[in-house]
C-alpha positions as CSV (number, residue, x, y, z in Angstrom):
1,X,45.2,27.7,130.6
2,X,47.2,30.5,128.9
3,X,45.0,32.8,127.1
4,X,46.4,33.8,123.3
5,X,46.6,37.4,122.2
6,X,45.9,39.0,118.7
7,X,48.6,41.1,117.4
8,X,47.6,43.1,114.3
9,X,49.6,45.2,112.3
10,X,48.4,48.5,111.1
11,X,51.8,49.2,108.4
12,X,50.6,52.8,106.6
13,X,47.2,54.2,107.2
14,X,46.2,57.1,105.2
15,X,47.9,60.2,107.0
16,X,51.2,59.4,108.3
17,X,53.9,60.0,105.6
18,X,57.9,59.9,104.9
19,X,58.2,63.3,106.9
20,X,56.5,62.5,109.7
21,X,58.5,59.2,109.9
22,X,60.7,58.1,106.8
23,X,59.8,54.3,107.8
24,X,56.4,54.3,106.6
25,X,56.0,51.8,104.1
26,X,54.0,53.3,100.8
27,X,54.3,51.6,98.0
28,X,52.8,47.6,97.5
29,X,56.3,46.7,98.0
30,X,57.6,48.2,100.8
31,X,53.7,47.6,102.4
32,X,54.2,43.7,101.5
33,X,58.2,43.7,102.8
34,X,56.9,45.7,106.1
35,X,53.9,42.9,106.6
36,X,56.1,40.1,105.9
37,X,58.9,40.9,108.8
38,X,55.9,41.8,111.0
39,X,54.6,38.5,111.0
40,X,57.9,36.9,112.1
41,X,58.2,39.7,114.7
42,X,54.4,38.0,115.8
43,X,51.8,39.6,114.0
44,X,48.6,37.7,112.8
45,X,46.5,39.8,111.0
46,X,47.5,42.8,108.7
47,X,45.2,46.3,108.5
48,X,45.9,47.7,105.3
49,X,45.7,50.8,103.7
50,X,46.8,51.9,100.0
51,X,48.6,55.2,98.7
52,X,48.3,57.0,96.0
53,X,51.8,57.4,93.5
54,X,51.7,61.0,95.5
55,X,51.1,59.1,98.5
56,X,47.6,60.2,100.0
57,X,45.6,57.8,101.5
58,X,43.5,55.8,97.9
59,X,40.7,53.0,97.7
60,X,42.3,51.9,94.3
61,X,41.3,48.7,93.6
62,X,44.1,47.7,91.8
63,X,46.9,48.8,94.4
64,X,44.8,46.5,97.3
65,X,45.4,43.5,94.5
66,X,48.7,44.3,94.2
67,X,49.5,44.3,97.5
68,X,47.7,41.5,99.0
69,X,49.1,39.4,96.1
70,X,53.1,40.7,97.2
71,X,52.0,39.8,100.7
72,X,50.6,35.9,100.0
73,X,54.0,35.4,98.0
74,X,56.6,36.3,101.0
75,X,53.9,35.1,104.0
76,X,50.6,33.3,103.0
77,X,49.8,32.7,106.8
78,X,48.9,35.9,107.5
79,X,45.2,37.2,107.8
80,X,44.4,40.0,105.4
81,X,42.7,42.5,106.8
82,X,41.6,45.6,104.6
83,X,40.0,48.7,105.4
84,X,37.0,49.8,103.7
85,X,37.9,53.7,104.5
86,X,40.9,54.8,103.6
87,X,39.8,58.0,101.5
88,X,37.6,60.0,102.6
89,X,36.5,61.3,99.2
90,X,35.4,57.8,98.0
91,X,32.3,56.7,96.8
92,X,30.7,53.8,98.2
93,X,31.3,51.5,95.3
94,X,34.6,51.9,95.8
95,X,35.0,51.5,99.4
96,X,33.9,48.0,98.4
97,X,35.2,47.2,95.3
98,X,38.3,45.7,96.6
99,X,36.2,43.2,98.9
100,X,34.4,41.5,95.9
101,X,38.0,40.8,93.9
102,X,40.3,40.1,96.9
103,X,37.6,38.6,99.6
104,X,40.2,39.2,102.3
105,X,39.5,37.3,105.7
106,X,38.5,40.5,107.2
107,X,38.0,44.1,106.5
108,X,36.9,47.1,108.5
109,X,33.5,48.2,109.2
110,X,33.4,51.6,110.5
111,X,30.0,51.9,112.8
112,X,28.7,55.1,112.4
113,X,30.0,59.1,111.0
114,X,31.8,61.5,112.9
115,X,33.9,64.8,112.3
116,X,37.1,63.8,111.2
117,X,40.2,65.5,112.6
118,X,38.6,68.2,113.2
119,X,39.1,68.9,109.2
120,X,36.0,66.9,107.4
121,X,33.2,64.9,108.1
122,X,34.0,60.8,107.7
123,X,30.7,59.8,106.3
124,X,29.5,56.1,107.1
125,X,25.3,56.8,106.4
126,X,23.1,54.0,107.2
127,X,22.6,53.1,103.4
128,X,26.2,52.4,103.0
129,X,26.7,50.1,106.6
130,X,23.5,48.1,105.1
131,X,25.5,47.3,101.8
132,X,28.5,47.0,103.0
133,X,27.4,44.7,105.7
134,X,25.5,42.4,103.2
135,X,28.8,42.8,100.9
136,X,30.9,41.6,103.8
137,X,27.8,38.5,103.9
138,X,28.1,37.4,100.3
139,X,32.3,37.6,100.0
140,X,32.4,35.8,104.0
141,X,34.7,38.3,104.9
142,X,34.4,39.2,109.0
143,X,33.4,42.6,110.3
144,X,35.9,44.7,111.8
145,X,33.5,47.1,113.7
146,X,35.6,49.9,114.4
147,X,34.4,52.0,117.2
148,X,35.2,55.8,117.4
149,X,32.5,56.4,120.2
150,X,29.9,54.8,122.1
151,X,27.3,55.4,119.8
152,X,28.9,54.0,117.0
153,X,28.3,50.4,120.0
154,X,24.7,51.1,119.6
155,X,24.4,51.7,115.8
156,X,26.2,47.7,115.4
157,X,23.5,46.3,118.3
158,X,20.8,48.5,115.7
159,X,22.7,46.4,112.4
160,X,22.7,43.2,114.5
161,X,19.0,43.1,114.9
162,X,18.0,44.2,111.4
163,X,20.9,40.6,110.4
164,X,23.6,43.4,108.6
165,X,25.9,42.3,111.3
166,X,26.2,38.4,112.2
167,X,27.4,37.1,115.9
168,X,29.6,36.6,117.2
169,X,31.0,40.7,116.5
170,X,34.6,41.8,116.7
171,X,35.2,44.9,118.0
172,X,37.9,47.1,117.2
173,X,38.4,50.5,120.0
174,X,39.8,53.4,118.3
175,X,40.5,55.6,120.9
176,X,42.0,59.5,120.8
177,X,41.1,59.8,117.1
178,X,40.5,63.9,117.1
179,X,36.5,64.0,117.1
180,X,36.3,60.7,118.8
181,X,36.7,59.6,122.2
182,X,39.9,60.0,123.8
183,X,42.5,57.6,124.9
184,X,41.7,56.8,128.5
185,X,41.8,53.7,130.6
186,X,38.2,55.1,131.6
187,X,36.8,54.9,128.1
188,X,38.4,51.6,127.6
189,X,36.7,50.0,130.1
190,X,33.4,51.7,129.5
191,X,33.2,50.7,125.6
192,X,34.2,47.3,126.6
193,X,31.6,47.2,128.9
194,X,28.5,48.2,126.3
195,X,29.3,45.5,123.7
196,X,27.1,42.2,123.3
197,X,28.5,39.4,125.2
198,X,30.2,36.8,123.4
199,X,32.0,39.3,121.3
200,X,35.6,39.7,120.9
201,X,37.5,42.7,121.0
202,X,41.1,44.9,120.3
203,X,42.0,48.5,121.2
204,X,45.0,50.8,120.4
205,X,45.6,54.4,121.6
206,X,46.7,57.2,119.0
207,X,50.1,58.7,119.3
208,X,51.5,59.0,123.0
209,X,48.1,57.0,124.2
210,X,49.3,53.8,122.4
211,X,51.0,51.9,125.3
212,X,48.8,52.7,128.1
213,X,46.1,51.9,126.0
214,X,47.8,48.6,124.9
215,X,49.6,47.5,128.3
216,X,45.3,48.1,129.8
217,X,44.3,46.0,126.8
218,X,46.4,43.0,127.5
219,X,45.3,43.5,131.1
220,X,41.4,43.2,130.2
221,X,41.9,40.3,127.8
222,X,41.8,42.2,124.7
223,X,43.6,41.9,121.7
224,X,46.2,44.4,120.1
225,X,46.5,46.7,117.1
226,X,50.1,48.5,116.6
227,X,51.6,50.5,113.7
228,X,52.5,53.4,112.2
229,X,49.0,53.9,111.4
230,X,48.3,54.9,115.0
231,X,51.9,55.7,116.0
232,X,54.8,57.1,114.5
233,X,57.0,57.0,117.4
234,X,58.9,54.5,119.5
235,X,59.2,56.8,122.8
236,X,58.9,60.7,123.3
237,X,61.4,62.4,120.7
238,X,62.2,59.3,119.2
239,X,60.8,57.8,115.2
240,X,60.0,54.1,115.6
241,X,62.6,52.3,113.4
242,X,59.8,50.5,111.8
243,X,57.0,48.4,112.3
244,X,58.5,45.4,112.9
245,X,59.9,47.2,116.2
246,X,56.3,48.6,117.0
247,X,54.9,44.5,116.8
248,X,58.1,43.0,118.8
249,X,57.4,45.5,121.8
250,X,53.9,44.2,121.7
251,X,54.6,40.6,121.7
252,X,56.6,41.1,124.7
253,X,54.3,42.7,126.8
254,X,51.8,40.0,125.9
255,X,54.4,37.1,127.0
256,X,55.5,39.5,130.0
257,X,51.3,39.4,130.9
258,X,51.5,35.7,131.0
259,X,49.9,34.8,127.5
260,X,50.8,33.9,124.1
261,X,51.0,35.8,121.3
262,X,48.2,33.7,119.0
263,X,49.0,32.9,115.7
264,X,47.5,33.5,112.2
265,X,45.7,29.6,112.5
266,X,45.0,30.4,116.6
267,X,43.4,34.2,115.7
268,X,41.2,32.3,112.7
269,X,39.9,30.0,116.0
270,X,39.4,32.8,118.1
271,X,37.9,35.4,115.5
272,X,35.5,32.4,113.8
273,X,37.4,32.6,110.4
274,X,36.4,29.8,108.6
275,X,38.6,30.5,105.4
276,X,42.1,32.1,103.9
277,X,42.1,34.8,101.7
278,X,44.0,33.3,98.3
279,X,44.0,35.9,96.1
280,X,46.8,36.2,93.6
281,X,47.0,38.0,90.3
């Protein structure tokens, strides 16, 4: 039987910006134009991050509605996926705010704290996981456990037992974030190797990592995450046109592996989604 392969899209982030590639959507519009043509290029989910109006990285509330509403109009099949860290100066509240109003079908759940870029601290203290995690509980939005490091596997097993996480997980590998663990097909398979069984799990590789991480991925039955979040470029010297591009290559290597790129309805199955995100303002 052909196995079926998550793509998700990861449009903006909250780093990457015009000069490093002119293509990065940053306002609710271009964000909800860049989503929609990512989907028909095969993408089921959509990782979003917001920008301020001078275009750093913001956990405003009221840009996440905006957005996700744009995004339901042009392609309501989608699965909305927001992050809960996309400023690192936030408070907790706010990290969460937009859970409550939106209840997106997933949203990121970042598994521990680490030194970020080599530039700050990303703070994700035990207080916060537990309320964010029972947030996550009362809205039935699904965990993204984003995983820096192999400790940040241990601190979810920790959250699992104490009922902050629910089974089955989904695991997200971030891999050659600066003051994480790098991008290697070693690391891969040793993270993928700690998590509980029955689990399901993605990976993507920063920057020039991105498709040897993501050709290992498909290899290990993984699912995907591309974008200019993670990657700028298309090839060595060369800006990705946009992320549309970044999605199509990714499809292809899935079909090239033998599977099928799943769909928003076959990645609910596979992720145990039970319902759609509707918001609309």
């Amino acid at each position: 039987m052909t196995n079926k392969t998550i793509i998700t899209v990861a449009p903006t982030g909250a780093w990457p910006k015009k000069k490093d590639n002119p293509n990065v959507p940053m306002t609710p519009q271009e964000i909800a134009e860049d989503v929609t043509e990512c989907y028909k290029a095969g993408a089921a989910i959509c990782h979003l991050h917001m920008r301020d109006d001078e275009g750093n990285g913001t956990m405003d509330k009221i840009k996440f509605e905006e957005t996700v509403s744009l995004i339901k109009e042009k392609c309501p099949e989608i699965i909305i996926n927001c992050t809960t860290s996309g400023d690192i100066t936030s408070t907790d509240e706010t990290r969460q705010a937009h859970l409550k109003s939106i209840r997106p079908e997933m949203a990121s759940y970042d598994c521990g704290s680490m030194n970020w870029m080599h530039s700050g601290l990303f703070i994700n203290h035990p207080k916060f996981l537990e309320q964010l995690g029972m947030t996550m509980q009362e809205y039935e939005v699904k965990p993204e456990i984003e995983i820096f490091d192999a400790g940040m596997i241990y601190n979810s097993m920790y959250y699992i037992k104490k009922g902050v996480l629910k089974t089955p997980c989904h695991y997200q590998f971030v891999l050659g974030a600066a003051g994480g663990s790098t991008a290697t097909i070693e690391n891969l398979v040793y993270l993928k190797g700690l998590i509980p069984e029955g689990s399901t799990w993605g990976a993507l590789g920063i920057g020039k990592q991105h498709v040897p991480i993501m050709l290992a991925t498909v290899a290990m039955g993984g699912h995907l995450r591309v974008g200019m979040e993670d990657n700028v470029m298309w090839n060595t010297g060369e800006l990705a046109e946009s992320n549309a591009q970044l999605v199509k290559r990714a499809a292809d290597i899935v079909r090239i592996s033998g599977n099928e790129v799943a769909t928003p309805e076959d990645a609910r199955k596979i992720l145990n989604i039970t319902r759609k995100c509707t918001f609309s303002k």
